[in-house]
PAFI-124226 format. One record per residue (C-alpha): residue in three letters; x, z, y. Coordinates in Angstrom, 2 decimals. Layout:
N
+------+---------+---------+---------+
: resn :      xx :      zz :      yy :
+------+---------+---------+---------+
:  Ala :       X :       Z :       Y :
...
+------+---------+---------+---------+
# end
This chain:
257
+------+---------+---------+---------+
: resn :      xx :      zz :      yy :
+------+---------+---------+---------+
:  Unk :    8.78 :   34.90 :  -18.16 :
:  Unk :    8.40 :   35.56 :  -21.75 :
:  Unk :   10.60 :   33.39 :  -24.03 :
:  Unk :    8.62 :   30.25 :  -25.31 :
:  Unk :    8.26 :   29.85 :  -28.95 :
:  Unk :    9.11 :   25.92 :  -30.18 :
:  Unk :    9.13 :   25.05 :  -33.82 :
:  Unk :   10.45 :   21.53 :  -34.28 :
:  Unk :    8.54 :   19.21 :  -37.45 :
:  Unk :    6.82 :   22.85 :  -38.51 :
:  Unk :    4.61 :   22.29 :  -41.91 :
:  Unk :    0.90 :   22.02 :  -41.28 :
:  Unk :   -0.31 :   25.59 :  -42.63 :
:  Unk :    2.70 :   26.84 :  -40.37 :
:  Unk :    0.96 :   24.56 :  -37.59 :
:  Unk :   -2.14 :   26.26 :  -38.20 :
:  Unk :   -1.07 :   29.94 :  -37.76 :
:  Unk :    0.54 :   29.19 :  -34.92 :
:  Unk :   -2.01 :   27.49 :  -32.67 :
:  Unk :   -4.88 :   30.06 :  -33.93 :
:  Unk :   -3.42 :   32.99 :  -32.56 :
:  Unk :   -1.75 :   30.91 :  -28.83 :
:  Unk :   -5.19 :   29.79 :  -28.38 :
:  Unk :   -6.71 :   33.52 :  -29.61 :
:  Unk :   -3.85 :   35.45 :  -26.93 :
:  Unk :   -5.15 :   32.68 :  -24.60 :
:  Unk :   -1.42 :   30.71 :  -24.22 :
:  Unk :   -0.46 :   27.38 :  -23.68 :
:  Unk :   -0.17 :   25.46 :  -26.61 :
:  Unk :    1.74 :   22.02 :  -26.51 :
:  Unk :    1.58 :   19.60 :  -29.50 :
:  Unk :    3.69 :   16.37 :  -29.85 :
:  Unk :    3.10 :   13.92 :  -32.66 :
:  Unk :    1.22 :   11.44 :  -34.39 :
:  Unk :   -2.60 :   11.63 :  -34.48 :
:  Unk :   -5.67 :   10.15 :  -33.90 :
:  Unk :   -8.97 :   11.87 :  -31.47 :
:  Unk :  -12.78 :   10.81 :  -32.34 :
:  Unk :  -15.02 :   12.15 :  -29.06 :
:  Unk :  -18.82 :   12.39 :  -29.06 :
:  Unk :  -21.20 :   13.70 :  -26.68 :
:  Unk :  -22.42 :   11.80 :  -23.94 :
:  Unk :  -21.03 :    8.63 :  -25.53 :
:  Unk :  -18.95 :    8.05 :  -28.68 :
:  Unk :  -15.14 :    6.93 :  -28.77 :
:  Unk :  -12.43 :    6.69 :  -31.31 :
:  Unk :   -8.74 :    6.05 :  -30.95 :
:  Unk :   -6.24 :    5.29 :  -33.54 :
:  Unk :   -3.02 :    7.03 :  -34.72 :
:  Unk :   -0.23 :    6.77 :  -32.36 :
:  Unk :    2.16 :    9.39 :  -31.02 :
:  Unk :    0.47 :   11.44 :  -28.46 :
:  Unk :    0.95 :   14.82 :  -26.34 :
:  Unk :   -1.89 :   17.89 :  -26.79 :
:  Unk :   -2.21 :   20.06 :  -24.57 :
:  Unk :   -4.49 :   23.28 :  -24.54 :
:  Unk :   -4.18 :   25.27 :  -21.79 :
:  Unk :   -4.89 :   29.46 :  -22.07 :
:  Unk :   -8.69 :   28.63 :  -20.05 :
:  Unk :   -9.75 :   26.27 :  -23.42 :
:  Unk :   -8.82 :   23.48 :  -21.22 :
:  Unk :   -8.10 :   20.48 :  -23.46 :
:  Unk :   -5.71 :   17.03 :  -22.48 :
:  Unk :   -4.65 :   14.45 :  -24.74 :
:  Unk :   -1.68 :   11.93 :  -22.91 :
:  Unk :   -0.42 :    8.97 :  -24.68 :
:  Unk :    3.52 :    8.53 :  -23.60 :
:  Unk :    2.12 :    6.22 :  -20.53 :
:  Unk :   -0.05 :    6.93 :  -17.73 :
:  Unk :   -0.81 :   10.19 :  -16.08 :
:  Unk :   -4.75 :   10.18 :  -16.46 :
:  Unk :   -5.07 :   12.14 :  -20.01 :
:  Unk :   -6.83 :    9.80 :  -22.93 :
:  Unk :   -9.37 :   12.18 :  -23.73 :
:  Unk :  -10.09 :   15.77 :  -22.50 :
:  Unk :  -12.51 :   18.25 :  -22.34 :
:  Unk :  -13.20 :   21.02 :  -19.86 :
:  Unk :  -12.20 :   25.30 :  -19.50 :
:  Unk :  -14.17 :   27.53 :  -21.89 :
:  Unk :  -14.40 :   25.52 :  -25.05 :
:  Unk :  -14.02 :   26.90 :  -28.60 :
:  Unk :  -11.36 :   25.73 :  -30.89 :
:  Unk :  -11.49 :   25.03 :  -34.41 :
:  Unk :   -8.39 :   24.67 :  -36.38 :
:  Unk :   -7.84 :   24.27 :  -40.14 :
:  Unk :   -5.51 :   21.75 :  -41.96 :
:  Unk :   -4.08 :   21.09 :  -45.46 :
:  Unk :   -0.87 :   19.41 :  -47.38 :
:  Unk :   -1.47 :   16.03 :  -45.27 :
:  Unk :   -2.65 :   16.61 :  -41.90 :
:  Unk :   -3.63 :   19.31 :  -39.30 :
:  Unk :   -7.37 :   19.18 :  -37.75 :
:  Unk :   -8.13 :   20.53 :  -34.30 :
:  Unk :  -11.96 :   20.67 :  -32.80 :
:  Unk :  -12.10 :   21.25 :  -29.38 :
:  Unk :  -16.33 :   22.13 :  -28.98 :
:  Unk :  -18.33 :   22.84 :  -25.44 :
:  Unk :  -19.88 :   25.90 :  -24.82 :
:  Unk :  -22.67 :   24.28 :  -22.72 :
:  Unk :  -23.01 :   21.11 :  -23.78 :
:  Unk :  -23.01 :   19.34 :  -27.04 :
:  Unk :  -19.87 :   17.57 :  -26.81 :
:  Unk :  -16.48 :   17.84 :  -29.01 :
:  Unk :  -13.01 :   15.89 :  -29.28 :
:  Unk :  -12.14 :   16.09 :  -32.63 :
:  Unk :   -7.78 :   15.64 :  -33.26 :
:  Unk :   -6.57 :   14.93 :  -36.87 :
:  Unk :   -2.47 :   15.18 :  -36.44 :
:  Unk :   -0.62 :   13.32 :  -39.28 :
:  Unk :    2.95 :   14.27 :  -38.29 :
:  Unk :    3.59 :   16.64 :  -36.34 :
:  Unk :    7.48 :   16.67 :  -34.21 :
:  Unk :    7.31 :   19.54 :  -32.12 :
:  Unk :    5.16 :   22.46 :  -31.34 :
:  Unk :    5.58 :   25.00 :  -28.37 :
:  Unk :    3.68 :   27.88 :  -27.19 :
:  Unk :    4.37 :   29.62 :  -24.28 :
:  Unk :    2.89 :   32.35 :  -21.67 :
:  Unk :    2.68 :   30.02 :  -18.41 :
:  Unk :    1.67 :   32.61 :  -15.33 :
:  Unk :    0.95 :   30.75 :  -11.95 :
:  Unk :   -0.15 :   33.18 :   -8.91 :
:  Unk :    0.63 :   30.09 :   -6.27 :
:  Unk :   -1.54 :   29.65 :   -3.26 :
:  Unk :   -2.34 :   26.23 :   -3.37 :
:  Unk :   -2.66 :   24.44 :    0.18 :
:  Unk :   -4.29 :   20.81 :    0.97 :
:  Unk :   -3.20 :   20.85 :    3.56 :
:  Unk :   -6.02 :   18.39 :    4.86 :
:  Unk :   -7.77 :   15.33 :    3.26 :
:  Unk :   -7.98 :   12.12 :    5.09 :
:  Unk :  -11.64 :   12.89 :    5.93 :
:  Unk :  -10.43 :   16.19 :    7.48 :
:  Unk :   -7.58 :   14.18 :    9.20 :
:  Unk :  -10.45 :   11.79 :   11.03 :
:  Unk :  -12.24 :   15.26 :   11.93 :
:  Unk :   -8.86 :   16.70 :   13.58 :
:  Unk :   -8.56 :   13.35 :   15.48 :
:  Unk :  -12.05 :   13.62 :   16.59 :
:  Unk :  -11.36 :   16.92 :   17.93 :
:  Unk :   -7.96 :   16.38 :   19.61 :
:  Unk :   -7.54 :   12.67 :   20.21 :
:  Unk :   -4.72 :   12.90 :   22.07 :
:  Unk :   -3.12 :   13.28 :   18.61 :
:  Unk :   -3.22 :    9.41 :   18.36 :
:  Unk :   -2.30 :    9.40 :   22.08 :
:  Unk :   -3.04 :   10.31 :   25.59 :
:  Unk :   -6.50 :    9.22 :   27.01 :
:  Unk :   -7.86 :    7.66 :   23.98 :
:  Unk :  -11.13 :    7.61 :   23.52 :
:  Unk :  -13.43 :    7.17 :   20.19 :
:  Unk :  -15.93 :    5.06 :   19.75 :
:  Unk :  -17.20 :    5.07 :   16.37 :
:  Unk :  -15.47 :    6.67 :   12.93 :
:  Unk :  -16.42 :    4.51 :    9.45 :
:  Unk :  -17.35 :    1.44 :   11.11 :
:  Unk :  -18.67 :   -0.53 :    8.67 :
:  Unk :  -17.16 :   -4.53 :    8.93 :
:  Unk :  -17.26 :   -6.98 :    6.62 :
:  Unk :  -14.30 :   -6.10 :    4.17 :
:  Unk :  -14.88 :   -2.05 :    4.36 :
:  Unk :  -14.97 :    0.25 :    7.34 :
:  Unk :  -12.71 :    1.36 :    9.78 :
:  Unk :  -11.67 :    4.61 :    9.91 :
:  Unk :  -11.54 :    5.33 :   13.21 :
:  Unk :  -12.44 :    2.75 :   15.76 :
:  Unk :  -11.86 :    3.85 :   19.98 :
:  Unk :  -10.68 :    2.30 :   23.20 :
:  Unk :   -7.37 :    3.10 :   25.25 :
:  Unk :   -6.67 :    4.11 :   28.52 :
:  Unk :   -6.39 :    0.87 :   29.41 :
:  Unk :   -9.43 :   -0.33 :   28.24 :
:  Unk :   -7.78 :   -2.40 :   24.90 :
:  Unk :   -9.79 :   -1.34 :   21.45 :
:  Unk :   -7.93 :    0.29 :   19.11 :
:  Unk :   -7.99 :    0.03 :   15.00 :
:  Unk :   -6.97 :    3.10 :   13.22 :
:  Unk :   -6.49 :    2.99 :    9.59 :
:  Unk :   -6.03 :    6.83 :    8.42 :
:  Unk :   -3.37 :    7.56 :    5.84 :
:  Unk :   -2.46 :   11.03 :    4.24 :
:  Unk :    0.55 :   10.12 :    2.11 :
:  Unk :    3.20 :    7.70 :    3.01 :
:  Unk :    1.61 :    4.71 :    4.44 :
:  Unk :    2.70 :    1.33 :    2.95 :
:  Unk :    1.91 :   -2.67 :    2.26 :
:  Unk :   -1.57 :   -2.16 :    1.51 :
:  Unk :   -1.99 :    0.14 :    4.46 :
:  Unk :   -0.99 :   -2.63 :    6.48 :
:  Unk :   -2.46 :   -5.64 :    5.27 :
:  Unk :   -6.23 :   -4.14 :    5.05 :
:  Unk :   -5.24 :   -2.89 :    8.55 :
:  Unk :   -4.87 :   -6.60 :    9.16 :
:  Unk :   -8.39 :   -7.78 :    7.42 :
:  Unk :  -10.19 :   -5.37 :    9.96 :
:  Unk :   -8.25 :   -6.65 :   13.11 :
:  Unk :   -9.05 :  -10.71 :   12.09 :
:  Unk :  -12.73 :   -9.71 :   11.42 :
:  Unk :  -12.95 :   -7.65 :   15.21 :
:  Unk :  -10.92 :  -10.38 :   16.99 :
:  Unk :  -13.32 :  -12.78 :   16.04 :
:  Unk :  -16.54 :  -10.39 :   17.81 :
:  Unk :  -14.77 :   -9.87 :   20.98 :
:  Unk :  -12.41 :  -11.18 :   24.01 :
:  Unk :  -11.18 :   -7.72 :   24.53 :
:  Unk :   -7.28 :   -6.98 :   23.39 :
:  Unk :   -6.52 :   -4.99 :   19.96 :
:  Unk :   -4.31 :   -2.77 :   19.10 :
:  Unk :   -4.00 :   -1.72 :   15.44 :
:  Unk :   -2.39 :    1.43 :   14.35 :
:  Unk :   -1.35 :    3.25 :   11.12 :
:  Unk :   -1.61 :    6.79 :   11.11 :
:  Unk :    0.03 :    8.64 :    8.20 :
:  Unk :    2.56 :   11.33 :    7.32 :
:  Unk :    5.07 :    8.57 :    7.15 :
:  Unk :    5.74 :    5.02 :    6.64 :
:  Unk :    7.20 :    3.32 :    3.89 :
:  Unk :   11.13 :    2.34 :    4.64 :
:  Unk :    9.85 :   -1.45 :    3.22 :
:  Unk :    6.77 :   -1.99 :    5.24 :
:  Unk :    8.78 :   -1.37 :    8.73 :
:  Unk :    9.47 :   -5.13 :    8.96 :
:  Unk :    5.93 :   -6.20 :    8.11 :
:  Unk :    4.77 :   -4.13 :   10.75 :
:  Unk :    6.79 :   -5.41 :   13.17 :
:  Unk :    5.43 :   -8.92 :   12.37 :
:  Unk :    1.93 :   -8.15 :   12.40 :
:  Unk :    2.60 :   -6.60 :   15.64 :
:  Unk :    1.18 :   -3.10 :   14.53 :
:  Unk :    1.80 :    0.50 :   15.49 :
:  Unk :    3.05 :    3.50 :   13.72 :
:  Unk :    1.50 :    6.90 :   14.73 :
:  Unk :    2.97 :    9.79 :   12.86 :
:  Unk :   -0.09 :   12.18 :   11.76 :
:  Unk :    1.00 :   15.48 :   10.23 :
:  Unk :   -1.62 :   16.69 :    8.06 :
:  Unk :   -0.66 :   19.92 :    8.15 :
:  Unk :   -1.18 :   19.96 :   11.85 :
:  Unk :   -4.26 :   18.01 :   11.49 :
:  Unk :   -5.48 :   21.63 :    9.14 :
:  Unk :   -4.82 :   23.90 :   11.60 :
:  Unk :   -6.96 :   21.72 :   14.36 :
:  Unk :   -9.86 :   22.21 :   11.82 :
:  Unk :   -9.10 :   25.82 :   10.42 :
:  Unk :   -9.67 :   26.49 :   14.19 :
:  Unk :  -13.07 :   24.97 :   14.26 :
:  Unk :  -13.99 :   26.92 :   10.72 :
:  Unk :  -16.59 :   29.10 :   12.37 :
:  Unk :  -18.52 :   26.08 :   13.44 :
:  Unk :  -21.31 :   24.72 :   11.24 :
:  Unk :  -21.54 :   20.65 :   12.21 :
:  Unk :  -20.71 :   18.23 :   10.25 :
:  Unk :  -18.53 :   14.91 :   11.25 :
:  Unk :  -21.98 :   12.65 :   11.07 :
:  Unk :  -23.57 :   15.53 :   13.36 :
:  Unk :  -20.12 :   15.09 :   15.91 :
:  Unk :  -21.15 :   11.53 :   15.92 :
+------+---------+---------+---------+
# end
């Protein structure tokens, strides 16, 4: 990896030079400092100075993160042209849409650090499977939930949402599935519990509620216990290969149903 350059306070002419020809050799520029962003386009927004992080990735890919949060303030999209210019008192940065007429427009008033560096990423990246594609695998193979279950309906719509996968057992109790694909925890549980009260109250049949997820949060063990629901361990890598084997096929879940 080649060495990244980082200038720390640099002067705003110095600024200037610097991003130009990152964002010209298509690098990855990363500003901290104090500034403030005016956006228009489809709507029109302004946000005062405060200290803020800038990033511009080598696609024209634009992010501006306060010190909180991980959704970026304001951004704009891969492709856009850059216009940079400053003077004794501040540095200006225009981030403009090729497509679209839309810009974020950055005036930096201090600037504390500066870094531009040639970021290469050849990764594969895997999903492994989605929670949608999770309900699919357990449509196909439903013994993944367990042996001689049975579906009856997926997204069942009840009063506070929809079910995600609604079946019977072998012994004839219904079962409430509540699909998970990261650790499962409280919330899991308790709208779990909302769709068991609703069902209870529409049959005489016996329920059985179940979480399926990767894993289960090491707090919500005990409220499962006391709400007297199950813990089905769903790999979602597992759950990919069940559909990467059904690839070729052209249906749909709704068509399935």
């Amino acid at each position: 990896m080649e060495e990244p350059l980082i200038f720390k306070k640099p002067n705003f002419k110095l600024a200037e030079e610097i991003i130009n020809k990152a964002v010209a050799l298509k690098k990855t520029v990363i500003i901290i400092g104090k500034c403030k962003v005016n956006y228009s386009g489809r709507a029109k927004s302004t946000l005062g100075f405060g200290e803020r992080i800038v990033l511009i990735k080598k696609d024209g890919a634009l992010l501006i993160h306060r010190p909180i949060g991980y959704l970026p303030i304001n951004w704009q999209p891969s492709n856009c042209i850059f216009q940079i210019s400053s003077n004794n008192e501040e540095l200006k940065i225009k981030s403009v849409r090729k497509d679209v007429k839309e810009e974020v427009f950055i005036v930096f008033s201090e600037i504390l650090l500066l870094t531009v560096l040639n970021l290469k990423d050849e990764g594969e990246f895997n999903l492994y499977a989605s929670e949608e594609d999770m309900k699919k695998a357990i449509f196909l193979k439903p013994e993944l939930i367990e042996e001689g279950f049975k579906i009856i309906e997926f997204e069942k719509k009840v009063e506070p949402g929809f079910i995600d996968v609604y079946g019977i057992d072998k012994k004839g109790n219904l079962v409430i599935i509540e699909v998970k694909r990261k650790i499962a925890g409280k919330e899991a549980i308790m709208q779990l519990m909302k769709y068991i009260n609703v069902v209870s109250k529409l049959t005489s049949r016996s329920l059985r509620g179940i979480i399926a997820a990767p894993k289960l949060a090491k707090k919500a063990s005990k409220l499962l216990e006391t709400f007297n629901i199950e813990f089905k361990s769903l790999n979602p890598k597992v759950c990919a290969s069940i559909i990467e084997n059904e690839k070729n096929k052209k249906y749909s879940l709704k068509e399935w149903l």
